[in-house]
C-alpha positions as CSV (number, residue, x, y, z in Angstrom):
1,X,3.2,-17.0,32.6
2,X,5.6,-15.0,29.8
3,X,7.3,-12.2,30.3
4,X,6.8,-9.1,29.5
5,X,10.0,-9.2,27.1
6,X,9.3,-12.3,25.8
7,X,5.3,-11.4,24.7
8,X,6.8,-8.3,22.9
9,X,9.8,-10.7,21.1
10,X,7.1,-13.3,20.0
11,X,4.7,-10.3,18.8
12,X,7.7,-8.7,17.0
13,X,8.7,-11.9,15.4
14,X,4.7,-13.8,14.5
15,X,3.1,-10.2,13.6
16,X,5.0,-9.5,10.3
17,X,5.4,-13.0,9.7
18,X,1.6,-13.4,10.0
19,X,0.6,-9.8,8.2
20,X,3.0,-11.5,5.4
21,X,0.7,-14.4,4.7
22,X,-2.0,-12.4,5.0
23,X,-1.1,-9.6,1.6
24,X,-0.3,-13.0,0.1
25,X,-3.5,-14.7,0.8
26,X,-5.2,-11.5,-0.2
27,X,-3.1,-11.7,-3.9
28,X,-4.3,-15.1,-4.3
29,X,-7.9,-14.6,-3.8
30,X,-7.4,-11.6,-6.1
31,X,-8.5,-9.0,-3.8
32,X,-5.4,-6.9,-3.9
33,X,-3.5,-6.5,-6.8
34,X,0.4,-7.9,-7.3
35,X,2.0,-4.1,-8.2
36,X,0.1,-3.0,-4.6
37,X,1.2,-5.7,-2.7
38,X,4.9,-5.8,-3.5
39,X,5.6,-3.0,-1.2
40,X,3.4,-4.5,1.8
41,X,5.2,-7.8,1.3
42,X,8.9,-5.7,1.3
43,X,7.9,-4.3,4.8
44,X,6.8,-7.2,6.6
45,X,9.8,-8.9,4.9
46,X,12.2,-6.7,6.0
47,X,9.9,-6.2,9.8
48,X,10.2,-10.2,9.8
49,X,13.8,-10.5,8.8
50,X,14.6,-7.6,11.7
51,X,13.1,-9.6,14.4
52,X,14.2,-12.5,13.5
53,X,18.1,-11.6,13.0
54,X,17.4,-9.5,16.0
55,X,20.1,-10.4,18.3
56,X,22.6,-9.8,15.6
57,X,20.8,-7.0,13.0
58,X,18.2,-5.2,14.8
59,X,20.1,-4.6,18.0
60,X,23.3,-2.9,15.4
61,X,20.5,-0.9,13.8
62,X,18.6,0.0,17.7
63,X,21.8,1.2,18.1
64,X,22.5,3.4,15.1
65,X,19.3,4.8,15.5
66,X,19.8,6.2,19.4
67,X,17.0,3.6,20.5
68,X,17.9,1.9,23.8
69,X,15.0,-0.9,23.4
70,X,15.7,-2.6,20.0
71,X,11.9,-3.5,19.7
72,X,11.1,-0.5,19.4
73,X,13.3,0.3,16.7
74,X,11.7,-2.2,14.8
75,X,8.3,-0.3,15.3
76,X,10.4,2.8,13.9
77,X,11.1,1.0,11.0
78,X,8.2,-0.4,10.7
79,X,6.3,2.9,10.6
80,X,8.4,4.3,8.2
81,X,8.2,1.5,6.0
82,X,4.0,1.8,6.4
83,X,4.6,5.5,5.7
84,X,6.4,4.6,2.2
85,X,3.3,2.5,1.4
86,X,1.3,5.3,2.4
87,X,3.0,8.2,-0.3
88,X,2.7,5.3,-3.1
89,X,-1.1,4.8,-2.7
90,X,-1.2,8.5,-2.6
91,X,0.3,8.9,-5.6
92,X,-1.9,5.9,-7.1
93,X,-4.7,8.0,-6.3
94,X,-3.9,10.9,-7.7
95,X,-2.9,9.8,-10.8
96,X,-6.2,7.7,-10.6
97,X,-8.0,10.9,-9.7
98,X,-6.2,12.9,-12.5
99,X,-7.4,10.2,-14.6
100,X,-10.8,10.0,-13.7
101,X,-11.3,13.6,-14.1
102,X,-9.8,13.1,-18.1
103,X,-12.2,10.5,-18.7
104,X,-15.3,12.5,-17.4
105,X,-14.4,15.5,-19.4
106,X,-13.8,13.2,-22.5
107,X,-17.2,11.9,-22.4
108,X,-18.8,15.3,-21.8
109,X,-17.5,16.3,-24.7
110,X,-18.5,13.0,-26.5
111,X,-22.3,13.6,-25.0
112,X,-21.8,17.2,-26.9
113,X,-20.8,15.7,-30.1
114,X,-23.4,12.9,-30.2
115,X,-26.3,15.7,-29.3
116,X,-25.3,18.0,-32.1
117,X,-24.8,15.2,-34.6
118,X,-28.6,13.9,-33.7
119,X,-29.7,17.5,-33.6
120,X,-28.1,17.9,-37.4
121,X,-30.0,14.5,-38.2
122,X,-33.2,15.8,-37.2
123,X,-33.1,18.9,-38.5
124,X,-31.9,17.0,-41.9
125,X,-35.0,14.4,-41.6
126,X,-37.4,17.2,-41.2
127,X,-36.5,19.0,-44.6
């Protein structure tokens, strides 16, 4: 039976490693776009590099950080690094949204324009 330590070390280590090959799988069926992947594949890079470099890298930054269990430093990290992803599809949204909102308007006031021109032609035809 494993440990309790060494379950957590081999989900710290196969998880990013894993969620890694899964953004890229998802780029090359072209379900997620390269610009929106870059950053998922930076975090699970960086979460994969941690855990693997652990007894070296993660358990210098555990230790810069205040965190007494290096593991969960890399969970820290990890969430921040989700949170970065988080703010960039926000702002993708936005500007998305901002856009969306331009392009409605735009063709409201194309619908206007076509309706007055057809109302001109009619009222043209019928003299």
């Amino acid at each position: 039976m494993l440990s309790e330590i060494a379950r957590v070390e081999i989900l710290m280590t196969a998880g990013p490693m894993l969620m890694f090959l899964f953004v890229l799988e998802l780029v090359r069926r072209r379900q997620l776009r390269e610009d929106y992947s870059l950053l998922w594949l930076a975090t699970f890079g960086v979460l994969a590099l941690l855990s693997l470099f652990r007894d070296s890298f993660l358990y210098q930054v555990a230790n810069l950080m205040g965190i007494a269990y290096p593991p969960a430093a890399l969970f820290v990290i990890g969430f921040g690094l989700t949170l970065l992803v988080l703010i960039q599809f926000s702002l993708v949204i936005t500007r998305l949204s901002t856009q969306n909102k331009q392009a409605a308007q735009h063709i409201a006031l194309l619908g206007a324009r076509v309706r007055e021109l057809e109302r001109r032609l009619e009222t043209q035809e019928q003299k």
